[in-house]
C-alpha positions, 0 to 999 in steps of 0.5 A: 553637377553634384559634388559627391566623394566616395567615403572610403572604409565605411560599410552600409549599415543595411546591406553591409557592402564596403566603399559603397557609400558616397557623400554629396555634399550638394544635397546633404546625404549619403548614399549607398552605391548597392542598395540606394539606401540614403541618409541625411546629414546634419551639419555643424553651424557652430563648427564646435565653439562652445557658448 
């Protein structure tokens, strides 16, 4: 079981298509629904602290 939502108001930067891009945080990427392109995210360890 994957956790995965839907990102709301964002457009695939390949085909354009509106709502069609999930993320799932489980295995780090986003998705997008119409063509399948995929993309990985990089998370923040530091969650923004400075030094």
């Amino acid at each position: 079981m994957t956790l995965t939502r839907l990102l709301e108001g964002l457009r695939c930067a390949s085909c354009g298509a509106l709502d069609a891009l999930c993320l799932d945080l489980t295995r780090a990427l986003v998705e997008c629904r119409e063509c399948g392109q995929t993309a990985l995210i990089v998370t923040d360890t530091d969650e923004g602290r400075s030094l």
